[in-house]
C-alpha positions in Angstrom: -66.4 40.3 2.3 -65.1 39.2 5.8 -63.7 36.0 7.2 -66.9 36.2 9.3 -69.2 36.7 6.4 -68.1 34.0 4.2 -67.9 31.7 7.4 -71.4 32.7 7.6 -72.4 32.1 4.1 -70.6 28.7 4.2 -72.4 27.6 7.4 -76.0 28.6 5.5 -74.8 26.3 2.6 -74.0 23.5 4.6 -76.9 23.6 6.8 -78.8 23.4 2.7 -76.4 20.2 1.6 -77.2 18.3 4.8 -80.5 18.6 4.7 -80.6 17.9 0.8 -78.7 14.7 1.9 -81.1 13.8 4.7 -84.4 14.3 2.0 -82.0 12.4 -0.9 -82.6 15.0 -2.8 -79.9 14.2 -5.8 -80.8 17.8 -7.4 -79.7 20.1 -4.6 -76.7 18.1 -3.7 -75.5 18.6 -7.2 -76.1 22.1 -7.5 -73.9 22.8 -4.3 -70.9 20.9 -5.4 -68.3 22.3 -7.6 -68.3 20.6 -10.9 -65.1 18.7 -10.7 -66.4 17.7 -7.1 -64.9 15.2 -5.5 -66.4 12.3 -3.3 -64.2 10.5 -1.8 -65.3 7.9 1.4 -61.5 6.9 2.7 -63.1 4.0 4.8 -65.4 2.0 2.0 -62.3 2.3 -0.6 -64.9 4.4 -2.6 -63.7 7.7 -5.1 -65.5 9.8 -7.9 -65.4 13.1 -8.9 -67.4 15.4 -11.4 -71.2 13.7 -12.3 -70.1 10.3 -11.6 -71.0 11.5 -8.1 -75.0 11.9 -8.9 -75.1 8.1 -9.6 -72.9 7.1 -6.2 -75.1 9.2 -4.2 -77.7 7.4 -5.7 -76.4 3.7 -5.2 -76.2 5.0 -1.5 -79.7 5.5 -1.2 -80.8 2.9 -2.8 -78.2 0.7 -0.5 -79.8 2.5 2.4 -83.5 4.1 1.5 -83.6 5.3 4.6 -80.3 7.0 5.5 -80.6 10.0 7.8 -77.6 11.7 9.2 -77.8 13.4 12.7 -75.0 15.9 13.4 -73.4 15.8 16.6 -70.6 19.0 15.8 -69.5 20.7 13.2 -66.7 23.4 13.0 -66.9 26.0 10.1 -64.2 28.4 8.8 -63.6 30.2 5.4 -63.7 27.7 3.0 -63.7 24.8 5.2 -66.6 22.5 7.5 -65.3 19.5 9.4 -68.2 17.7 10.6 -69.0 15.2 12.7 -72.5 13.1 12.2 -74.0 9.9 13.1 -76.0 8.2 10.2 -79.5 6.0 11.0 -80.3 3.2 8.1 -82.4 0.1 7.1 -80.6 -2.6 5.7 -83.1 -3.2 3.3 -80.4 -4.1 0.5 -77.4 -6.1 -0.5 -74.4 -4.0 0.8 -70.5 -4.5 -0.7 -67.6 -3.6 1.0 -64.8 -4.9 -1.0 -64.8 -8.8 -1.1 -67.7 -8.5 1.6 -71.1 -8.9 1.3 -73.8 -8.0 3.1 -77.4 -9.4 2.1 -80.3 -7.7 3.4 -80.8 -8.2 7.1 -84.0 -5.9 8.1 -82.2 -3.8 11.0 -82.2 -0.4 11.7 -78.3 0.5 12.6 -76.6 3.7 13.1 -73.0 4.6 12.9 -70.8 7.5 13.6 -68.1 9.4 11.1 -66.9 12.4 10.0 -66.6 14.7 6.6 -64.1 17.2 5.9 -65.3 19.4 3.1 -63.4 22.1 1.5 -65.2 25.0 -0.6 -64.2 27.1 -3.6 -65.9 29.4 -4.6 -68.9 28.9 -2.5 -69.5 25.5 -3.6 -68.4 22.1 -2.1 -65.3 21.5 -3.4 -64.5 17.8 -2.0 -65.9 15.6 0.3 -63.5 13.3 2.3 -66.0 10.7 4.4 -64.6 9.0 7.1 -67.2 6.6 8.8 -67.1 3.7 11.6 -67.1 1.1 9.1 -66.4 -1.8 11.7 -69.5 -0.6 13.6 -71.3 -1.6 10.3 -69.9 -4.8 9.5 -70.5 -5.7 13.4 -74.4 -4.6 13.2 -74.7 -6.4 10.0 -72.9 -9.6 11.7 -70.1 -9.8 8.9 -67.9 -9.3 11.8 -67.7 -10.9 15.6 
C-alpha cells in the first residue's frame, strides 16, 4: 500500500471517530481505538488507557451532554492526524478540574484545542488532547 493510500484510509477513519465523538456514540469510538489505547488530555491532568477509556469518554458527556466539536484544520500523514477543533457545550453539570469546581451554570461555551493522534495498525493508537482550559474556567467565571 502507498504512503498516499494509508493517508487516505487514515483520513476516512478519522472523519468516522469525529463524528462518532460528535453523536457520543461510545460503541464506534471504541472500536477505532487500539486496545491498549491511550487518552491522555495534557491540560485537565486527565490519563487512561485500554477500556478505562469507555467510562471517561462517558463522564465527558455526561459533564457536557451536549459537546460538539467543529474542526477548524487537520493535517493527516501515515500513521498520524494532528487536528485542530473548537468544541460547543452546555454546562448543564458539576465540572472538576483539580481542586476546582464548577457547579452547573446553564451557558453554552466553546473552546478551542488540539489532538495529536498516532495510529497502528489502522486504529487510534493514542490521543494526546490539548485544549484552552483557561477559556473554560473564564466562561464558567472560576477565573477573572
Amino acid at each position: 500500500m502507498s504512503t498516499s493510500d494509508a493517508a487516505d484510509r487514515i483520513e476516512q477513519t478519522i472523519a468516522a471517530y469525529n463524528q462518532a465523538w460528535n453523536d457520543h456514540d461510545l460503541d464506534t469510538i471504541m472500536s477505532l481505538h487500539a486496545p491498549d489505547m491511550v487518552f491522555q488530555n495534557h491540560t485537565a491532568g486527565e490519563e487512561v488507557s485500554g477500556e478505562a477509556v469507555r467510562e471517561h469518554l462517558a463522564a465527558i458527556f455526561r459533564t457536557w451532554p451536549d459537546i460538539t466539536f467543529t474542526s477548524r484544520r487537520a493535517y493527516v500523514r501515515d500513521g498520524l492526524v494532528v487536528q485542530e477543533w473548537t468544541a460547543t457545550a452546555t454546562h448543564t453539570s458539576t465540572m472538576r478540574r483539580g481542586d476546582l469546581v464548577a457547579e452547573p451554570t446553564g451557558r453554552t461555551i466553546t473552546w478551542n484545542g488540539m489532538d495529536v493522534i498516532p495510529f497502528r495498525d489502522g486504529l487510534v493508537a493514542r490521543k494526546d488532547v490539548y485544549s484552552d482550559s483557561v477559556s473554560i474556567l473564564r466562561q464558567l467565571g472560576l477565573l477573572g
